[in-house]
C-alpha positions as YAML, in Angstrom:
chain: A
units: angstrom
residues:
- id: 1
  name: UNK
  ca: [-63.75, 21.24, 69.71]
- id: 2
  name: UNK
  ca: [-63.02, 24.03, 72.42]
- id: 3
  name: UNK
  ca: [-60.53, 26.50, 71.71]
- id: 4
  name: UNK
  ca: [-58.45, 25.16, 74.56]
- id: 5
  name: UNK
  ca: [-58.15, 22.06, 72.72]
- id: 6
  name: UNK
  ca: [-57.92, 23.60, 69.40]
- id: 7
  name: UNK
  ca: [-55.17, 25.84, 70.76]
- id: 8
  name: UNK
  ca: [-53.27, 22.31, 72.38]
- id: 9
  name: UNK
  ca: [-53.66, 20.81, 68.77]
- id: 10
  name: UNK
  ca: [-52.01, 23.72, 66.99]
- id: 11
  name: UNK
  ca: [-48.88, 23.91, 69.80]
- id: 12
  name: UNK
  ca: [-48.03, 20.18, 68.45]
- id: 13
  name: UNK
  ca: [-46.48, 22.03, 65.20]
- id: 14
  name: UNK
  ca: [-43.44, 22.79, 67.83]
- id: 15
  name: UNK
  ca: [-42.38, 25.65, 65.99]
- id: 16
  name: UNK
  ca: [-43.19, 28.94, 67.53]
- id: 17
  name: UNK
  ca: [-43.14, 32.20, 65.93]
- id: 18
  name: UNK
  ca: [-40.10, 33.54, 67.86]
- id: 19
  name: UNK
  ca: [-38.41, 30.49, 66.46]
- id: 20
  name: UNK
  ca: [-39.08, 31.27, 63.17]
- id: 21
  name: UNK
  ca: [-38.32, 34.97, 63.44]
- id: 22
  name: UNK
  ca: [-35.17, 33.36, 65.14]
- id: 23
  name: UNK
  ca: [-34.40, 31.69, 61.78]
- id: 24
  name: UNK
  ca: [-35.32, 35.02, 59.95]
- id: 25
  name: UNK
  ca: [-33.05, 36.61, 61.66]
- id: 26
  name: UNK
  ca: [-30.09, 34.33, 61.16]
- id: 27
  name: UNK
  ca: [-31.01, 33.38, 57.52]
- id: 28
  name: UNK
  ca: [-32.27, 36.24, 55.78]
- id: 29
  name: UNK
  ca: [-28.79, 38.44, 55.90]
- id: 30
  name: UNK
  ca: [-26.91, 35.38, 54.54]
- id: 31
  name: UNK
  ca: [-25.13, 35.83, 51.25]
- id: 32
  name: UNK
  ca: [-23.34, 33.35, 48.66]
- id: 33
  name: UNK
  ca: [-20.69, 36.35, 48.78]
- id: 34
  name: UNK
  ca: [-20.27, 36.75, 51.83]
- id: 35
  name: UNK
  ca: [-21.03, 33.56, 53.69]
- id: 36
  name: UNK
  ca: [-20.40, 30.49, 50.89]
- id: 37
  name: UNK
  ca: [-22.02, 28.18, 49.34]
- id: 38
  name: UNK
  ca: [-21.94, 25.66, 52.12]
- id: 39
  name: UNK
  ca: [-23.43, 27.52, 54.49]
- id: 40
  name: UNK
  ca: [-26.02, 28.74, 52.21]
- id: 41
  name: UNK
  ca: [-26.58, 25.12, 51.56]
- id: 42
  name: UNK
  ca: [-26.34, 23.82, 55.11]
- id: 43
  name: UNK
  ca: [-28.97, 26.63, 56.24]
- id: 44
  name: UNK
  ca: [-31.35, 25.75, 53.59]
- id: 45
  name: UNK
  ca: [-31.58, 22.20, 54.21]
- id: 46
  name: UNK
  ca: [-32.11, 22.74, 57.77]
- id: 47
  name: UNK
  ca: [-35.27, 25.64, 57.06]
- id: 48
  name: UNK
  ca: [-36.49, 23.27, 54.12]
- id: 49
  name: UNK
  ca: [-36.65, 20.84, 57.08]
- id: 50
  name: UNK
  ca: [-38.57, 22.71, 59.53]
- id: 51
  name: UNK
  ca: [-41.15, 23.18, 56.60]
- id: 52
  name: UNK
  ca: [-41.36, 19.26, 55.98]
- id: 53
  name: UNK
  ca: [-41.59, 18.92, 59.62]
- id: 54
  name: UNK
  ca: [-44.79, 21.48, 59.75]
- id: 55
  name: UNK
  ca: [-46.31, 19.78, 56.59]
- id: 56
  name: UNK
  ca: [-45.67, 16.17, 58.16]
- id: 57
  name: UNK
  ca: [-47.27, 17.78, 61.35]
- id: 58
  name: UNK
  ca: [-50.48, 18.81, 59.06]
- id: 59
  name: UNK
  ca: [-50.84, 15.78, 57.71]
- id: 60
  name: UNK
  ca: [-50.57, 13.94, 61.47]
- id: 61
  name: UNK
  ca: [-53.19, 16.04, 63.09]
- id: 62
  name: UNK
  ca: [-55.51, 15.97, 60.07]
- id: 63
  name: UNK
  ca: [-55.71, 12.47, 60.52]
- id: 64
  name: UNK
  ca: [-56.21, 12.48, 64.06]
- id: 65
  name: UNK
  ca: [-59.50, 14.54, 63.51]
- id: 66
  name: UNK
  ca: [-60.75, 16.42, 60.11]
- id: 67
  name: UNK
  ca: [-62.72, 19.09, 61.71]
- id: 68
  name: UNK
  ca: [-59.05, 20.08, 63.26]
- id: 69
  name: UNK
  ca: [-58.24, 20.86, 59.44]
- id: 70
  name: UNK
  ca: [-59.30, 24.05, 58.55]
- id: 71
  name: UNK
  ca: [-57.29, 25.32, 61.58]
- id: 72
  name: UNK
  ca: [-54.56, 23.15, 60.90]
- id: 73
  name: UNK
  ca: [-54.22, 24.16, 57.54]
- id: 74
  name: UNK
  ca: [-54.92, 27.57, 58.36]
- id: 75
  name: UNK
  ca: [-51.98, 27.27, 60.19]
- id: 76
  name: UNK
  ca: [-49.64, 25.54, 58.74]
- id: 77
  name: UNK
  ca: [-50.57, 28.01, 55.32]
- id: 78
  name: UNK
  ca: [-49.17, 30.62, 58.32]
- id: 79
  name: UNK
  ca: [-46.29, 29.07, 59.26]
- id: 80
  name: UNK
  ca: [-45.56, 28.04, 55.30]
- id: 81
  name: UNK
  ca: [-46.17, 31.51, 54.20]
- id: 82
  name: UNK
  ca: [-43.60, 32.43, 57.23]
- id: 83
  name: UNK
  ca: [-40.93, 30.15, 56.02]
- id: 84
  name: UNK
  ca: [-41.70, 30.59, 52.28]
- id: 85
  name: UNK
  ca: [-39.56, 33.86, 51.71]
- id: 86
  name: UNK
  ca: [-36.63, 32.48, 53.82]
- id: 87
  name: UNK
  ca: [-36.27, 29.29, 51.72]
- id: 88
  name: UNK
  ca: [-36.71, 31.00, 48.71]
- id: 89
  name: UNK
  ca: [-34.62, 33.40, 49.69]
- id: 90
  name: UNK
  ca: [-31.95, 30.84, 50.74]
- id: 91
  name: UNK
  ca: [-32.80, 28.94, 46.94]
- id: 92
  name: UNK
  ca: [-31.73, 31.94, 45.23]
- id: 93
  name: UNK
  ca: [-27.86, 32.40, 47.17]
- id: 94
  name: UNK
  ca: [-27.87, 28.98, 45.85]
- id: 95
  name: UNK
  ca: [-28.78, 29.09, 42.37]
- id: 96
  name: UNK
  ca: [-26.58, 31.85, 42.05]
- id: 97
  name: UNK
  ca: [-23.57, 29.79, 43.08]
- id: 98
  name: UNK
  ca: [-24.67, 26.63, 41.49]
- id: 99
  name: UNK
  ca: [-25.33, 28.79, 38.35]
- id: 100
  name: UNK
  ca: [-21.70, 30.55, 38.79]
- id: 101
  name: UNK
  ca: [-20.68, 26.54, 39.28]
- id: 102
  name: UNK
  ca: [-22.42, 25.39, 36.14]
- id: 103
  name: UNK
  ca: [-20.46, 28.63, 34.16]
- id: 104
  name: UNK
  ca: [-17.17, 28.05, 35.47]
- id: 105
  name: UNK
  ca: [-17.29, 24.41, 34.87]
- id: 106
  name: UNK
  ca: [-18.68, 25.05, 30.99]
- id: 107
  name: UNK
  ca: [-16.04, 27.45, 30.58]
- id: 108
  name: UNK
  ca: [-13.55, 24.93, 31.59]
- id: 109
  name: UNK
  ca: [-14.83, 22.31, 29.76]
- id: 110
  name: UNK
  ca: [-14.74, 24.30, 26.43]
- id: 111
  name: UNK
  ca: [-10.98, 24.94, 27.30]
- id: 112
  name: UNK
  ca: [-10.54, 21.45, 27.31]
- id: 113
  name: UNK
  ca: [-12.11, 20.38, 24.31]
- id: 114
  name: UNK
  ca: [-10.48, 23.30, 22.23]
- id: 115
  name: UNK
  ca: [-7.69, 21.93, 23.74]
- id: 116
  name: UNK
  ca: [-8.18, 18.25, 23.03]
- id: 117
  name: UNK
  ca: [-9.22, 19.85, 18.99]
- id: 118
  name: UNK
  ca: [-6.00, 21.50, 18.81]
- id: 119
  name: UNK
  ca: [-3.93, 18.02, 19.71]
- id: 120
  name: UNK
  ca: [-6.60, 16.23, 17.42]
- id: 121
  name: UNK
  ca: [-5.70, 19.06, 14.48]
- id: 122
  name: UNK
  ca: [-2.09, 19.04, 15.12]
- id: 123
  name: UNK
  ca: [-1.66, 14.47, 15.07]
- id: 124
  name: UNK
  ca: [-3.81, 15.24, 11.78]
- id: 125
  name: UNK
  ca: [-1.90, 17.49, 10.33]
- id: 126
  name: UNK
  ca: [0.51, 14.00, 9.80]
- id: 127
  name: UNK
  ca: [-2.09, 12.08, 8.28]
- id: 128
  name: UNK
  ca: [-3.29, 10.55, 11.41]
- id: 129
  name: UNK
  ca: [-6.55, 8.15, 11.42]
- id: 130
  name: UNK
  ca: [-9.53, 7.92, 14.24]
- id: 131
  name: UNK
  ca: [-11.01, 4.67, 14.56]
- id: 132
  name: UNK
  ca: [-13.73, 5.79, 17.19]
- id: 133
  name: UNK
  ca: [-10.78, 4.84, 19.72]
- id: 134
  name: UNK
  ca: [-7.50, 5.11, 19.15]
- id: 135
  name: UNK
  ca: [-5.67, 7.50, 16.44]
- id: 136
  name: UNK
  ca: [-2.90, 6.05, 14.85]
- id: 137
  name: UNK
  ca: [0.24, 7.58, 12.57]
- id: 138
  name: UNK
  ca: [3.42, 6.01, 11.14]
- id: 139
  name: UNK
  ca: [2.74, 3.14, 13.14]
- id: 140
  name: UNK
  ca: [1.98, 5.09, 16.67]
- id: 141
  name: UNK
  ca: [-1.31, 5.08, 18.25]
- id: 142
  name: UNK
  ca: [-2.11, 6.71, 20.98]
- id: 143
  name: UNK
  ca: [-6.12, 6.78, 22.50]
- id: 144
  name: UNK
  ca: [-8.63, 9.53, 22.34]
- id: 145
  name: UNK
  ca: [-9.64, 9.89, 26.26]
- id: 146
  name: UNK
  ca: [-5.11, 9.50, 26.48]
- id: 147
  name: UNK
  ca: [-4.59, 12.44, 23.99]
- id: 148
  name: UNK
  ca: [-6.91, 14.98, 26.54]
- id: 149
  name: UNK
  ca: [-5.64, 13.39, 29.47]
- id: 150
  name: UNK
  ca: [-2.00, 13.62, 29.17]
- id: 151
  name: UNK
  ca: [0.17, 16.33, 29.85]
- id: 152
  name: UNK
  ca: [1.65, 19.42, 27.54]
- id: 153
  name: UNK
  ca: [4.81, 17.29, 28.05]
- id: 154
  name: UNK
  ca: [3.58, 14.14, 27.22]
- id: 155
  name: UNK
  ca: [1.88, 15.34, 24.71]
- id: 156
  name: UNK
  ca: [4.69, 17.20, 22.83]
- id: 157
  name: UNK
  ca: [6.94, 13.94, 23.11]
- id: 158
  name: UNK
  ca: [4.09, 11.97, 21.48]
- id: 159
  name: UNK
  ca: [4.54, 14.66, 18.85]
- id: 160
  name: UNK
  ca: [7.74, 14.08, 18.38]
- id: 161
  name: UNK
  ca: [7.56, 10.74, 18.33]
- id: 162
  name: UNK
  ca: [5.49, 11.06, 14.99]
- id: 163
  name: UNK
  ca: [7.60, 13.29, 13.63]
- id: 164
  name: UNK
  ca: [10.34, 10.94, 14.08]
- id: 165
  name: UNK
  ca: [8.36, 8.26, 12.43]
- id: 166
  name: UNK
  ca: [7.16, 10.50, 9.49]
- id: 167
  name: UNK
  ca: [10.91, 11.52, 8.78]
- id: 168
  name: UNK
  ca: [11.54, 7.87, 8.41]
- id: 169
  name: UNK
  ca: [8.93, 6.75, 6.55]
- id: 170
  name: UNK
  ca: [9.99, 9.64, 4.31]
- id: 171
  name: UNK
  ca: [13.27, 8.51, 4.22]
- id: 172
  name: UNK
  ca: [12.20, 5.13, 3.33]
- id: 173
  name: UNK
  ca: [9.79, 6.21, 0.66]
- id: 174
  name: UNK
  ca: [12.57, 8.29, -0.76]
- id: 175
  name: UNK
  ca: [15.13, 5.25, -0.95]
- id: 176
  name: UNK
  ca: [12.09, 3.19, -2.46]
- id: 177
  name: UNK
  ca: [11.43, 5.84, -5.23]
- id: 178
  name: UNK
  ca: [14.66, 6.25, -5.80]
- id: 179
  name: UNK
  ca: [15.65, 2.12, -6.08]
- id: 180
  name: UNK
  ca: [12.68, 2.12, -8.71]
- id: 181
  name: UNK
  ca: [14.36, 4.76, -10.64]
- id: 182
  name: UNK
  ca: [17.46, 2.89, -10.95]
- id: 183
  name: UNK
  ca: [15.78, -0.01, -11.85]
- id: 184
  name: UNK
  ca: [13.58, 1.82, -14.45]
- id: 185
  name: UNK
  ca: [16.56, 2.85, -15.79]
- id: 186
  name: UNK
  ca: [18.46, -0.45, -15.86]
- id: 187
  name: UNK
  ca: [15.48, -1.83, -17.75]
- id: 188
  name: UNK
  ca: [14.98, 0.77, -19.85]
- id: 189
  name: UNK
  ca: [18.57, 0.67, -21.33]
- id: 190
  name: UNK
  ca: [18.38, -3.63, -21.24]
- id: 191
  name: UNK
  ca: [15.29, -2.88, -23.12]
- id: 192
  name: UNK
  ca: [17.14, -0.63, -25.39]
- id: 193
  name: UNK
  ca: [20.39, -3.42, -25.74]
- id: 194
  name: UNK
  ca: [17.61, -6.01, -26.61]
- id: 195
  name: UNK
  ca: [15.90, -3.57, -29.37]
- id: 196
  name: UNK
  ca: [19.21, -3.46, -30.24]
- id: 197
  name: UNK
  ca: [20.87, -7.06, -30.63]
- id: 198
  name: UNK
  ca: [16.77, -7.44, -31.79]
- id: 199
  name: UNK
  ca: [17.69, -5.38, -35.23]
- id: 200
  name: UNK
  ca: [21.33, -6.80, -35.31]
- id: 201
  name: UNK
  ca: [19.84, -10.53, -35.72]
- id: 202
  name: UNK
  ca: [17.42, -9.19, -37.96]
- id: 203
  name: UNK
  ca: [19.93, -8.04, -40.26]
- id: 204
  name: UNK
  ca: [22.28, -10.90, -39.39]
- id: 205
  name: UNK
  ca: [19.36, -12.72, -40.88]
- id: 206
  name: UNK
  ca: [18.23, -10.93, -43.99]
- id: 207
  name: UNK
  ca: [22.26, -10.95, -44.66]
- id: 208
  name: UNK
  ca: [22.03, -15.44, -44.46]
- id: 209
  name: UNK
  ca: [19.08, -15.40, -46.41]
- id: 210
  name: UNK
  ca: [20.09, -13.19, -49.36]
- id: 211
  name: UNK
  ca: [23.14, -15.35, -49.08]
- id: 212
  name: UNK
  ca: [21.08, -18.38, -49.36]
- id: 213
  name: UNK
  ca: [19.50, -16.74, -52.62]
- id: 214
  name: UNK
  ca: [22.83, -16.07, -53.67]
- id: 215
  name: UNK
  ca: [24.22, -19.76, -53.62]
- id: 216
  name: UNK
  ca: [20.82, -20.84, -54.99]
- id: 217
  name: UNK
  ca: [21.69, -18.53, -58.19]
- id: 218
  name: UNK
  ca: [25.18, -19.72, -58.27]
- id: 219
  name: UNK
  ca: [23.87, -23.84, -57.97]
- id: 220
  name: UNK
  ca: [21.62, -22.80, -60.62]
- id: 221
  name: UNK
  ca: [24.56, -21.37, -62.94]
- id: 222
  name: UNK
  ca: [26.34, -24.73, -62.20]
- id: 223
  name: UNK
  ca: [23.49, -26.98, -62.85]
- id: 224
  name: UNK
  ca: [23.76, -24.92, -66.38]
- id: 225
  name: UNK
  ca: [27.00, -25.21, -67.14]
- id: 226
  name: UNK
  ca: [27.20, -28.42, -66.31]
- id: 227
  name: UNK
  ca: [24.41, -29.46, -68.63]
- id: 228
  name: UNK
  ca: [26.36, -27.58, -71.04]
- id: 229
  name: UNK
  ca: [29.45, -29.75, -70.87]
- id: 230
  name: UNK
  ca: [27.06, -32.55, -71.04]
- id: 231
  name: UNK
  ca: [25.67, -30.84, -74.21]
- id: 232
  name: UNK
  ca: [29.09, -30.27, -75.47]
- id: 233
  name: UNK
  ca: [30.48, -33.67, -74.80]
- id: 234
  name: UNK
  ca: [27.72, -35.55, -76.15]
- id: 235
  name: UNK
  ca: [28.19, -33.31, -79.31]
- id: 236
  name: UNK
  ca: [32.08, -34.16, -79.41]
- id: 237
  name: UNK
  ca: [31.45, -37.84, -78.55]
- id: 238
  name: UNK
  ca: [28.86, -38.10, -81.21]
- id: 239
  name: UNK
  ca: [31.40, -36.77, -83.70]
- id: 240
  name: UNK
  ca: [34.28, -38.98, -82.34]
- id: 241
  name: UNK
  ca: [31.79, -41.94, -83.14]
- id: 242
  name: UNK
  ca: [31.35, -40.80, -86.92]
- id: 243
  name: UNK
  ca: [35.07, -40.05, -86.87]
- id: 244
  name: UNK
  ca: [35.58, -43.56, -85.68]
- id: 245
  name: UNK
  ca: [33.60, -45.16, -87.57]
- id: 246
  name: UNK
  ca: [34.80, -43.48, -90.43]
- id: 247
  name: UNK
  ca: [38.41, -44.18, -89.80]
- id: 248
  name: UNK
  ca: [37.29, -47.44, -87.93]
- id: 249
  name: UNK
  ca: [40.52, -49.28, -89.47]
- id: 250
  name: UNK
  ca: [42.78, -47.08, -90.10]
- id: 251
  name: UNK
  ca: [42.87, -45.69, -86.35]
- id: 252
  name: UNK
  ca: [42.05, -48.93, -83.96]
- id: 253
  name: UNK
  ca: [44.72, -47.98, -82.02]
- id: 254
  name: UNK
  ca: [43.64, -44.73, -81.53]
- id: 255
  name: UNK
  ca: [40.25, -45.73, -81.29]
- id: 256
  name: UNK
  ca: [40.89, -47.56, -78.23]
- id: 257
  name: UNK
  ca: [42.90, -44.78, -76.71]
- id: 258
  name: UNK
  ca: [39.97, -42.59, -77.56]
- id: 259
  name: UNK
  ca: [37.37, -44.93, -75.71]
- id: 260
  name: UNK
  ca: [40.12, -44.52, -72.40]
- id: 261
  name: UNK
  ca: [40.30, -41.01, -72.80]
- id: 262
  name: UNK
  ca: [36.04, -40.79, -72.73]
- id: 263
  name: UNK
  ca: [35.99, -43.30, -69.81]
- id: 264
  name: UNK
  ca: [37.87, -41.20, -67.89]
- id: 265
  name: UNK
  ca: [36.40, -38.11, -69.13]
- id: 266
  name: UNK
  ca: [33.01, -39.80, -68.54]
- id: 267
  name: UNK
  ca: [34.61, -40.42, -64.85]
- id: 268
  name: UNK
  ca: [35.71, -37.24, -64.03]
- id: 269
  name: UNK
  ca: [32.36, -35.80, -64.98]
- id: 270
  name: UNK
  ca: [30.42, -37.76, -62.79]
- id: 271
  name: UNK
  ca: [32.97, -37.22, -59.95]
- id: 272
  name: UNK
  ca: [32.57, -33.29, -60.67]
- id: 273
  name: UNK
  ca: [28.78, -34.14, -60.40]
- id: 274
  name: UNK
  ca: [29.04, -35.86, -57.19]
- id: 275
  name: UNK
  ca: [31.23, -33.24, -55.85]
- id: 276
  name: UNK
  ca: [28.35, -30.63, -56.90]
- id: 277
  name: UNK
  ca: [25.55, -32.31, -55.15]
- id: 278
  name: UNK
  ca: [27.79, -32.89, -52.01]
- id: 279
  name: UNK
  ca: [28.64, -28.69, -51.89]
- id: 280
  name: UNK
  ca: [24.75, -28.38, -52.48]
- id: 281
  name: UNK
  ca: [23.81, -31.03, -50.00]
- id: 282
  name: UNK
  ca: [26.36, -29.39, -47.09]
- id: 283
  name: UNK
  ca: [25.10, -25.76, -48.46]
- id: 284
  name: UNK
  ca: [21.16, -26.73, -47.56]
- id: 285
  name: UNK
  ca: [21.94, -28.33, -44.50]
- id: 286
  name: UNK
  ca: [23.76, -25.01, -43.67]
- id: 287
  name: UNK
  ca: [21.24, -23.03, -44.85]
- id: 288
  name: UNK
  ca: [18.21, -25.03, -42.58]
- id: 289
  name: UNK
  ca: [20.47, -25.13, -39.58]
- id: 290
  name: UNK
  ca: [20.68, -20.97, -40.03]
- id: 291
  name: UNK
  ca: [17.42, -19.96, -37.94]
- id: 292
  name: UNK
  ca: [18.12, -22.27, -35.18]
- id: 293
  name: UNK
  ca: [21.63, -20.90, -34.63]
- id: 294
  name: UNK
  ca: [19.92, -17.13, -34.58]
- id: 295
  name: UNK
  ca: [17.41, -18.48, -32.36]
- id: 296
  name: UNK
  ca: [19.94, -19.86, -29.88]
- id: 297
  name: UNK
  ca: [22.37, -16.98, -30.52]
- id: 298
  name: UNK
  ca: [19.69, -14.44, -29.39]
- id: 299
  name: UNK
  ca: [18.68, -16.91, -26.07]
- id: 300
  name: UNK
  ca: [22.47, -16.74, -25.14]
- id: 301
  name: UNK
  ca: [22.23, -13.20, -25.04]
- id: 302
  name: UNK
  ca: [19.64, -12.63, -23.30]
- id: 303
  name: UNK
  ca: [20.69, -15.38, -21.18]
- id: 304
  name: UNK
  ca: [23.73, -13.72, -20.39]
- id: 305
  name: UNK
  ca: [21.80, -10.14, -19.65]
- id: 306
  name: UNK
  ca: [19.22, -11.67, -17.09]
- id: 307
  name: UNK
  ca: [20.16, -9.54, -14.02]
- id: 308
  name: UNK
  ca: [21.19, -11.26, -10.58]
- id: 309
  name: UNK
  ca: [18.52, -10.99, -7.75]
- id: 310
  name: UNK
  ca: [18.73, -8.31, -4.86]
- id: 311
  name: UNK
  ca: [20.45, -10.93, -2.02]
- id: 312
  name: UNK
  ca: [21.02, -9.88, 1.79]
- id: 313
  name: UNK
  ca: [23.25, -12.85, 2.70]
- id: 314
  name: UNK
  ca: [26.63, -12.94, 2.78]
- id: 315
  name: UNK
  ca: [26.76, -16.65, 1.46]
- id: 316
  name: UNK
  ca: [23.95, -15.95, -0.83]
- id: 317
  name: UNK
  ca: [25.61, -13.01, -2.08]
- id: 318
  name: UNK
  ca: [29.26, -15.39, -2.80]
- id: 319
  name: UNK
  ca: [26.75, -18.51, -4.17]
- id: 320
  name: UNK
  ca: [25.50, -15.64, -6.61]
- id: 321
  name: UNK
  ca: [29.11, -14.79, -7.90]
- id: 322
  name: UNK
  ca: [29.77, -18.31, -8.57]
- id: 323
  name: UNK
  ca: [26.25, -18.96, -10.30]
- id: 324
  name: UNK
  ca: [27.70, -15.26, -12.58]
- id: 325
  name: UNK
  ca: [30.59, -17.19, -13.41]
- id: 326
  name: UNK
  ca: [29.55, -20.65, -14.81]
- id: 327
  name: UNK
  ca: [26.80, -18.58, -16.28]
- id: 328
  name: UNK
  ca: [28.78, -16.58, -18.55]
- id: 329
  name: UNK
  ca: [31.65, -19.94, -18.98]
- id: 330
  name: UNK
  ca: [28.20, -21.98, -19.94]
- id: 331
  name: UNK
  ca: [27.33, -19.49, -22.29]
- id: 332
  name: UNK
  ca: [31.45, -18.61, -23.70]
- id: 333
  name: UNK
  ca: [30.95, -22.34, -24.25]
- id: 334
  name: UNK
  ca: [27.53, -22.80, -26.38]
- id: 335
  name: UNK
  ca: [28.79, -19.57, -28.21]
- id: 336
  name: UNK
  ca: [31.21, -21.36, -29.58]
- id: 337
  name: UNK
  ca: [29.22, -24.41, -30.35]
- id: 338
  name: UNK
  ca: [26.84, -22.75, -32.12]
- id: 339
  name: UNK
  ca: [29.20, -20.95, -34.26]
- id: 340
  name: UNK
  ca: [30.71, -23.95, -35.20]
- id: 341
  name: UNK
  ca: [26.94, -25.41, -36.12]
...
């Protein structure tokens, strides 16, 4: 190839020195500083082009002929080595900015999240809980991108909004506690009532049964004494009988007045007897009939103690002061019926 030709094949780059020295002279004394990123930018891409262009070039001619490609590469190597320093120059302005870019926006973004922290710390500090979405307290939730997004405003009336609900739930707690104190109480002193009427009925009891020893004693006594009238009168009757046989004659008449007086003796006896065993009879049946009327004498009571139910309704409430009142007429009633047992 001729250098004429040779020298035709290079001009096909279409990018003359002057051209380039053109750019040089425009691009080299630009600045992010002073000119901005944008035209730093703008400037770049445009010489970045030019080099693609010459490299696109290289590759066009080379495959129009190889032997052109020592001298096409030779000058394209130029024209790179000419462009080079203004690109890199040019990539430089803009990796300061970019890097300036990159700072600014990290520093922002750790404003943010110490930000978003301090919200997360302060909905904590009520006891809040994160379920890898929302965060929820007393009832309130409120969602994690929400809590970074919203306002100082909104954020300080979601704030207040838990406070609200924390002062309630306080408040509730605090009635709670204190209903289960009363109730505490009121069972601890029914509890005490029942210990109580407990030891009452067991003396009540120990009081019937030494009673119960006491009439057995006094049964006994009679049962004694009345075997020693029978003693006694079998004694005197057996005397009588010699008597009248002795004087069987002489006192017929007397005799016979005897014999009435032993028959009704004999009569009375038996009628004490019967009476005996009748006081016995009624005393045992009192006696066995004792536990059942403690027994039913303590379930009275503690029928009487069982406390109302907690009601809300007005009719309820009047249906409970009726239920009250037969209750305690019911048990005035059996009270008496068991006494009289």
């Amino acid at each position: 190839m001729d250098q004429e030709h040779l020298g035709k094949e290079i001009a096909k780059f279409n990018l003359a020195d002057a051209a380039i020295a053109e750019m040089s002279s425009r691009f080299l004394i630009l600045t992010i500083e002073k000119d901005g990123y944008e035209v730093i930018h703008r400037s770049k891409i445009e010489v970045k082009g030019k080099r693609i262009e010459v490299e696109k070039k290289r590759k066009e001619l080379k495959e129009d002929a190889l032997r052109y490609g020592q001298a096409i590469d030779g000058e394209a190597k130029r024209l790179t080595a000419l462009i080079s320093p203004i690109e890199e120059h040019l990539e430089k302005e803009e990796a300061v900015y970019l890097t300036e870019k990159a700072a600014k926006k990290a520093e922002k973004d750790r404003v943010l999240a110490e930000k978003l922290q301090a919200r997360v710390d302060r909905i904590c500090a009520f006891g809040a809980t994160f379920n890898g979405t929302l965060f929820s307290a007393y009832g309130i939730q409120v969602a994690h991108k929400a809590l970074g997004a919203c306002s100082d405003e909104g954020f300080e009336r979601f704030v207040f909004q838990i406070e609200r609900a924390k002062e309630a739930e306080n408040l509730r707690l605090a009635e709670e506690k204190r209903i289960w104190e009363e109730e505490a109480d009121r069972q601890q002193k029914f509890a005490a009532e029942q210990e109580t009427e407990r030891q009452r009925l067991e003396l009540v009891a120990r009081q019937q049964l030494e009673e119960q020893e006491r009439l057995s004693r006094e049964r006994e006594d009679v049962e004694r004494e009345k075997q020693k009238l029978i003693d006694e009168e079998a004694a005197r009757l057996k005397a009588v009988e010699d008597e009248k046989i002795r004087v069987a004659q002489e006192k017929f008449r007397a005799e016979e007045l005897e014999k009435a007086r032993i028959e009704a003796a004999a009569k009375a006896l038996k009628d004490a007897e019967a009476k005996a065993e009748k006081a016995r009879l009624a005393a045992e049946r009192k006696a066995a009939r004792q536990p059942d009327k403690v027994k039913m004498t303590l379930y009275l009571r503690v029928l009487l103690e069982v406390p109302s139910p907690e009601l809300n309704s007005s009719e309820g409430l009047g249906l409970m002061v009726d239920i009250d009142q037969k209750k305690r007429e019911l048990v005035q009633w059996a009270m008496k019926e068991v006494e009289a047992l």
